[in-house]
C-alpha positions in Angstrom: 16.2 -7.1 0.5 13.3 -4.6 0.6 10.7 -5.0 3.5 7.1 -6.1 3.5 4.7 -3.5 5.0 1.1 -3.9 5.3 -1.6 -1.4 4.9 -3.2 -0.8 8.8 -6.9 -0.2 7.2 -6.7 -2.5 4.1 -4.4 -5.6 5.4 -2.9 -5.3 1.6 0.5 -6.3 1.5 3.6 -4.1 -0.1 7.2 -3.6 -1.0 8.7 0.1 -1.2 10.6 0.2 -4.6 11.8 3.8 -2.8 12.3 5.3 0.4 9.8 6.5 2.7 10.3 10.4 1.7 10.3 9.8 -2.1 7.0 8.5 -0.9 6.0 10.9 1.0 7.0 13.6 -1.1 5.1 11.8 -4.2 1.8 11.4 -2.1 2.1 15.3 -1.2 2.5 16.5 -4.9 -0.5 14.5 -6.1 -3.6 16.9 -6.9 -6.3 16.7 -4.2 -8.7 14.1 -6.1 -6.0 11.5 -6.1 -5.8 12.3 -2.8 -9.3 11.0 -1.8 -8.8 7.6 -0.6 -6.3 5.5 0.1 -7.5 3.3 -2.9 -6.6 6.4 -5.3 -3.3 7.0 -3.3 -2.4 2.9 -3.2 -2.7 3.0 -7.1 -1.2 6.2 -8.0 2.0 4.9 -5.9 1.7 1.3 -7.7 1.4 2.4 -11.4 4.3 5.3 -10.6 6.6 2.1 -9.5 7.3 3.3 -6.2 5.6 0.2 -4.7 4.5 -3.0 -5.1 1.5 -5.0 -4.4 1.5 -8.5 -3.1 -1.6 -10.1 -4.2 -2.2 -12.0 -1.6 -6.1 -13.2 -0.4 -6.4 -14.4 3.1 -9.7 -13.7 5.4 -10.1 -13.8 9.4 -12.3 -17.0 8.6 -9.4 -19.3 7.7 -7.4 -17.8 10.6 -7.8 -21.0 13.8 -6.6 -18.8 16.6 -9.8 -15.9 15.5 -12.4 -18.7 17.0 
């Protein structure tokens, strides 16, 4: 079962379809203005199938234990 990840800067949530390396390898091949933001470099990876997005909405508001 693959594992959840979470992006440190973004909170969005994730699946690796691949390992870490194919990844990593992928991420250092793109050209430099895909390379930009990690926006540019979330998508690339998502519409390349080597991860997938978990749409999932949640804000620090609805979370009790922030108050």
């Amino acid at each position: 079962m693959p594992h959840e990840n979470f992006l440190k800067y973004g909170g969005v949530k994730f699946t690796n379809n691949v390992s870490a390396k194919e990844i990593n390898l992928f991420v250092r091949n793109l050209p430099s203005d895909k390379k930009d933001n990690l926006y540019e470099v979330i998508k690339e990876l998502e519409e390349n199938g080597l991860i997938d997005l978990h749409h999932e909405f949640s804000s620090i508001d609805d979370d009790p234990s922030s108050c």
